[in-house]
C-alpha positions as MATLAB code, in Angstrom:
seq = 'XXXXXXXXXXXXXXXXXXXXXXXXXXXXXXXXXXXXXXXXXXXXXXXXXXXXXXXXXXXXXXXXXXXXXXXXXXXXXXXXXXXXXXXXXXXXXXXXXXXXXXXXXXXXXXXXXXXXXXXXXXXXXXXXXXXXXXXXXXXXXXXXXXXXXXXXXXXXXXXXXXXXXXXXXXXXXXXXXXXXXXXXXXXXXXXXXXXXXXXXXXXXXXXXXXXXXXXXXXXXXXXXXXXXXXXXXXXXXXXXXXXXXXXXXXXXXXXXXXXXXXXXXXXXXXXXXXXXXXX';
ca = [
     -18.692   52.113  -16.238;
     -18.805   55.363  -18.290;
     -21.300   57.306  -16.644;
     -20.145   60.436  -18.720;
     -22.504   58.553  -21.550;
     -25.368   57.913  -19.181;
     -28.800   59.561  -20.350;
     -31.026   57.437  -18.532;
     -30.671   54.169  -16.007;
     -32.497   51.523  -14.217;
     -31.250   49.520  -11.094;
     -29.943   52.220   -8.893;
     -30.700   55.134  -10.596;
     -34.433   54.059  -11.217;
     -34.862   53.431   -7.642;
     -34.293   56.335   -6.661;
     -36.241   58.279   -9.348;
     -32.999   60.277  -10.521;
     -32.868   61.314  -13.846;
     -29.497   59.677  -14.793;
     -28.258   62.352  -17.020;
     -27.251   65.596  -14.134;
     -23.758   65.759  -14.240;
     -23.876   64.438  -18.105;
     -22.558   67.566  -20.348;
     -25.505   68.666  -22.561;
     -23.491   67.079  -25.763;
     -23.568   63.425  -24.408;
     -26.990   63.261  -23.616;
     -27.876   65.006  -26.931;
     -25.802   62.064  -28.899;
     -27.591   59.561  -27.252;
     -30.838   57.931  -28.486;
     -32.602   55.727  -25.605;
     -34.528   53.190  -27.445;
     -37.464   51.036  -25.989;
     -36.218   47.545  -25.274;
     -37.682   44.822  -27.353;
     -38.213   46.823  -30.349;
     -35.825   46.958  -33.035;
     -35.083   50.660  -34.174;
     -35.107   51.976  -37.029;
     -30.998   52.848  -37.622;
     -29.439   55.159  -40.337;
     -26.330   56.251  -41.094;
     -25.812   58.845  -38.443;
     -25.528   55.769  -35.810;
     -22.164   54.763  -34.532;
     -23.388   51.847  -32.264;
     -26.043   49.965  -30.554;
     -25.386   49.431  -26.839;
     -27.815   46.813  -25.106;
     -27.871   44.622  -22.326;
     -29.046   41.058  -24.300;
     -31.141   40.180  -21.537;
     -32.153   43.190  -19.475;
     -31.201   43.095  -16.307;
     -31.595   46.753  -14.415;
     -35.438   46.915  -14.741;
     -36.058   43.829  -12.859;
     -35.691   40.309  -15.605;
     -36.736   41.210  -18.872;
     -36.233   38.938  -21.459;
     -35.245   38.957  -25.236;
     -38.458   38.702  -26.962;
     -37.497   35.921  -30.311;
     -36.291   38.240  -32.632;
     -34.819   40.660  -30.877;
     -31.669   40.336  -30.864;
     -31.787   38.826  -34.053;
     -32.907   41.950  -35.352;
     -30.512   44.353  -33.347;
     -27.777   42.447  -35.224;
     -29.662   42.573  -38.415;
     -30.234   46.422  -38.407;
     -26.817   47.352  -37.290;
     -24.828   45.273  -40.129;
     -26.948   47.179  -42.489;
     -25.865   50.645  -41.871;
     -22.536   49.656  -40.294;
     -22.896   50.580  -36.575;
     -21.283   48.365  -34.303;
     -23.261   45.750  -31.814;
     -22.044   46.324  -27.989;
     -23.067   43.462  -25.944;
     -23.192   44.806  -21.929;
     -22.327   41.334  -20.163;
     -21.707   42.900  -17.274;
     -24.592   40.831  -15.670;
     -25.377   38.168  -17.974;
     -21.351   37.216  -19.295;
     -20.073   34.053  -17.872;
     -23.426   33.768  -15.276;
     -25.825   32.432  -18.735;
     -22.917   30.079  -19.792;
     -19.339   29.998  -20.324;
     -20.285   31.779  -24.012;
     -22.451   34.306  -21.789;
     -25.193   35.600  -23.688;
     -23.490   35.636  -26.783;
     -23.393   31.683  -26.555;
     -26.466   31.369  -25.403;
     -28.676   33.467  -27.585;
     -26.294   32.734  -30.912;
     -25.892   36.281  -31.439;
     -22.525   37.184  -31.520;
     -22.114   41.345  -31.267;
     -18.801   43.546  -32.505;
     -17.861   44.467  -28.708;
     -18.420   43.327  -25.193;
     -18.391   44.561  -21.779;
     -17.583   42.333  -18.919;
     -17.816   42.932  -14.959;
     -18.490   41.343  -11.875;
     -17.953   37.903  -12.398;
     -14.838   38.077  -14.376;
     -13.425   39.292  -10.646;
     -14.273   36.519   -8.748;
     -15.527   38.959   -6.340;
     -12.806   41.898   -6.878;
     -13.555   45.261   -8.639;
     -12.637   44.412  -12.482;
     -14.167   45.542  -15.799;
     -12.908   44.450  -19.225;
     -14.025   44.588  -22.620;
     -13.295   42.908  -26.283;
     -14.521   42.190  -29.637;
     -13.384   42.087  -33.416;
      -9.733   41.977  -33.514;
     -10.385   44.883  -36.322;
     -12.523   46.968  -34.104;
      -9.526   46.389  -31.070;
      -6.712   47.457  -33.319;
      -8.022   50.996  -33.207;
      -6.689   50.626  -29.544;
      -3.142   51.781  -29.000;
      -0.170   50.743  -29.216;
      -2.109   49.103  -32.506;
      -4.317   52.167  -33.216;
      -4.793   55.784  -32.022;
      -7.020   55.706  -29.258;
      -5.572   55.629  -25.925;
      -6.902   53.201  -23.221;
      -5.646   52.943  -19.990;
      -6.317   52.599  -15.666;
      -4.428   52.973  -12.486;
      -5.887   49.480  -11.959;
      -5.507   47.415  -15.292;
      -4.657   44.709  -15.147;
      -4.245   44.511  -11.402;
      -2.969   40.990  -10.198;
      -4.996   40.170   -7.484;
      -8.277   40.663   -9.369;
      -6.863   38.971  -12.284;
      -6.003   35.692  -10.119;
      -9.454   35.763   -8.346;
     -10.919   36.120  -11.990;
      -8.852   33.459  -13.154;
      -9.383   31.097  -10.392;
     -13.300   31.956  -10.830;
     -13.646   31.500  -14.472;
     -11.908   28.012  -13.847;
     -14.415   26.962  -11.380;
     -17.444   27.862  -13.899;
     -17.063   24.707  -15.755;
     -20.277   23.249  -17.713;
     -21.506   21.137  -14.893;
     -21.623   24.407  -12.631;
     -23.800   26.542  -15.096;
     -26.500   23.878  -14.943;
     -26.395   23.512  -11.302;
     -26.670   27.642  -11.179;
     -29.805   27.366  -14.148;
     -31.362   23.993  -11.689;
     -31.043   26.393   -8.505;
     -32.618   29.164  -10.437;
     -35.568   27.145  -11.473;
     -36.292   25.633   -7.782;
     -35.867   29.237   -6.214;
     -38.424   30.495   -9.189;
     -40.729   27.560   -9.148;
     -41.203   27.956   -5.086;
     -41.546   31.524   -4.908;
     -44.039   31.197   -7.527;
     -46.452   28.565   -5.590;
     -45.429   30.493   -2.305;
     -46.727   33.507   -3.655;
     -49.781   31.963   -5.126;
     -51.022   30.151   -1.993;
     -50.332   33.471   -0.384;
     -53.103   35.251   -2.874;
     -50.185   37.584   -4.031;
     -49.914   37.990   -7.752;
     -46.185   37.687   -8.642;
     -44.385   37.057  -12.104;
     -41.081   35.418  -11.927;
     -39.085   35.502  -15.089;
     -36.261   33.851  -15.700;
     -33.454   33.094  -18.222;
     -30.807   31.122  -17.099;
     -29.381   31.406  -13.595;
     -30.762   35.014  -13.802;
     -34.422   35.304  -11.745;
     -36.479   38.391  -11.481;
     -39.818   39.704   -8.897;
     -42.384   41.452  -10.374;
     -45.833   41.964   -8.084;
     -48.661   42.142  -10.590;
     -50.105   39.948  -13.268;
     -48.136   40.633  -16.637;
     -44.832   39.827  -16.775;
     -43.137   43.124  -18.517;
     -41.541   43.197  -21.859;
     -39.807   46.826  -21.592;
     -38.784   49.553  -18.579;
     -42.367   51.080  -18.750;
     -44.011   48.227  -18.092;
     -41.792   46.839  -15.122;
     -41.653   50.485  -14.150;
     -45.539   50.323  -13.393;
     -44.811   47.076  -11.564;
     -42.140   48.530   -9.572;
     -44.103   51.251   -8.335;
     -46.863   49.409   -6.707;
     -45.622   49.560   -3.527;
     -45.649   45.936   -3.225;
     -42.210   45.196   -3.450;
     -40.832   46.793   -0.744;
     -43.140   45.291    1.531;
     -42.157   41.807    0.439;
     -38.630   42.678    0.862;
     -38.814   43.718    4.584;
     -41.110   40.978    5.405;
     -38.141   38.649    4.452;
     -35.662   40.190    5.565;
     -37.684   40.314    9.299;
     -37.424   36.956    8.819;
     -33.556   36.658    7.709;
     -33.720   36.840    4.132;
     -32.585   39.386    1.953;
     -33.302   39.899   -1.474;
     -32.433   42.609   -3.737;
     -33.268   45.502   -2.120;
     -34.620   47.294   -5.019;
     -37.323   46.438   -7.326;
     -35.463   47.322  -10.388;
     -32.726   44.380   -9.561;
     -32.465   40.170  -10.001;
     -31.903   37.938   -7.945;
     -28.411   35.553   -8.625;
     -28.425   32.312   -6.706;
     -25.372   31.396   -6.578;
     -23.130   27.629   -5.956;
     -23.383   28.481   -2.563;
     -27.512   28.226   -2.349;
     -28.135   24.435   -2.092;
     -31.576   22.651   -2.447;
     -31.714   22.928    1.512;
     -31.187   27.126    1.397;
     -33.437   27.167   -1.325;
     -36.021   25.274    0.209;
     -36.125   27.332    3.420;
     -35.952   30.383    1.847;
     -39.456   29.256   -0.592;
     -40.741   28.537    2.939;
     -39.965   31.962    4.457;
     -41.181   33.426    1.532;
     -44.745   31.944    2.355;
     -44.717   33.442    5.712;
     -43.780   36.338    4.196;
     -46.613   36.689    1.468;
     -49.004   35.726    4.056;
     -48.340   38.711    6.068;
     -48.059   41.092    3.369;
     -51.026   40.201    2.103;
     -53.021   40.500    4.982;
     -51.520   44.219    5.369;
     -52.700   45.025    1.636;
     -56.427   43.868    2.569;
];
């Protein structure tokens, strides 16, 4: 993370209404431009790089309308600003190609987290061997950590990574769809409107009846009040989801048909009693 650039966040930050920028010196906030997601701005010059998450992931699920990224590629090669891919989420969880692979965009640099630790604290990032050979001892621009590198994370990574073969991605996307599939009939049966994105592996829970194409429109959906409602209802019951409504939900190898099924059923009970509350 480089919260020193932060000017505005979901996930965390969204949840609990903070700005995202105190702290953040006047000058970094100033030389940022936060752009709507799913519209393609309008670049010049003056614009070093494009920094976007390819499938939104910290304002609930929101998905790359076609085009998008597309577009995001398309505007930045014509003034020369760089593409920055953050992965943290999506790289290695969409496919072995991440969302780079999966989409067929393929960005200048890439940020990587979370599941390139098996579980360990880790971040790492890449791209164009000409952009990296700015990087020192090749270029002038120092880079460094206490923790780079560090060998326990890097064999937990490893051992991870080696796990996530092919066969394991579509058992993580199959999961995905049974979880989203249930939840949506659950919450249906339950007379609770609910949208249920989902790309890949990655599922999101939005309470309402349009599923959101940028922050301010899952922002209105994660304001209802519904959410958090939902949330304790399950997790009376033993299940916990995200606990915010600004997060996904990642099923993981671990979730077989059996978890999934019990938690779709839980889910009814849960609806059922929420809804009866909101009448």
């Amino acid at each position: 993370h480089a919260d020193a650039l932060l000017a505005a966040g979901g996930s965390g930050v969204a949840n609990q209404g903070l700005t995202g920028c105190d702290g953040v010196t006047t000058g970094a906030v100033a030389d940022t431009v936060v752009a709507p997601y799913n519209v393609v701005p309008e670049l010049d010059h003056t614009v070093a790089a494009v920094i976007v998450e390819p499938v939104a992931a910290n304002m609930g699920l929101v998905a790359p309308a076609p085009g998008f990224l597309e577009g995001l590629r398309a505007a930045c090669d014509s003034v020369g600003a760089l593409l920055v891919f953050d992965e943290v989420i999506t790289g290695f969880r969409l496919g072995r190609g991440g969302a780079a692979g999966y989409f067929g965009v393929v960005p200048d640099l890439w940020c990587f987290g979370k599941v390139i630790g098996g579980g360990l604290p880790v971040g790492a990032f890449g791209g164009r061997a000409d952009v990296m050979a700015n990087l020192a001892p090749l270029g002038d621009v120092y880079q460094a950590g206490t923790l780079s590198g560090n060998p326990l994370a890097m064999a937990a990574g490893r051992a991870t990574l080696e796990l996530l073969d092919d066969a394991a991605h579509e058992r993580l996307t199959a999961t995905a769809t049974r979880l989203g599939d249930g939840l949506v009939a659950a919450f249906a049966d339950a007379g609770l409107a609910a949208m249920l994105p989902r790309v890949g592996p990655l599922l999101g829970v939005f309470f309402g009846d349009m599923t959101p194409g940028d922050f301010d429109e899952a922002s209105v959906l994660a304001r209802n009040g519904v959410y958090p409602k939902v949330f304790h209802a399950l997790l009376a019951r033993g299940v916990a989801f995200a606990p915010g409504a600004y997060e996904v939900l990642f099923p993981s190898l671990a979730h077989t048909d059996d978890v999934v099924d019990e938690t779709i059923g839980i889910a009814a009970e849960a609806a059922a009693e929420v809804v009866g509350d909101l009448l």
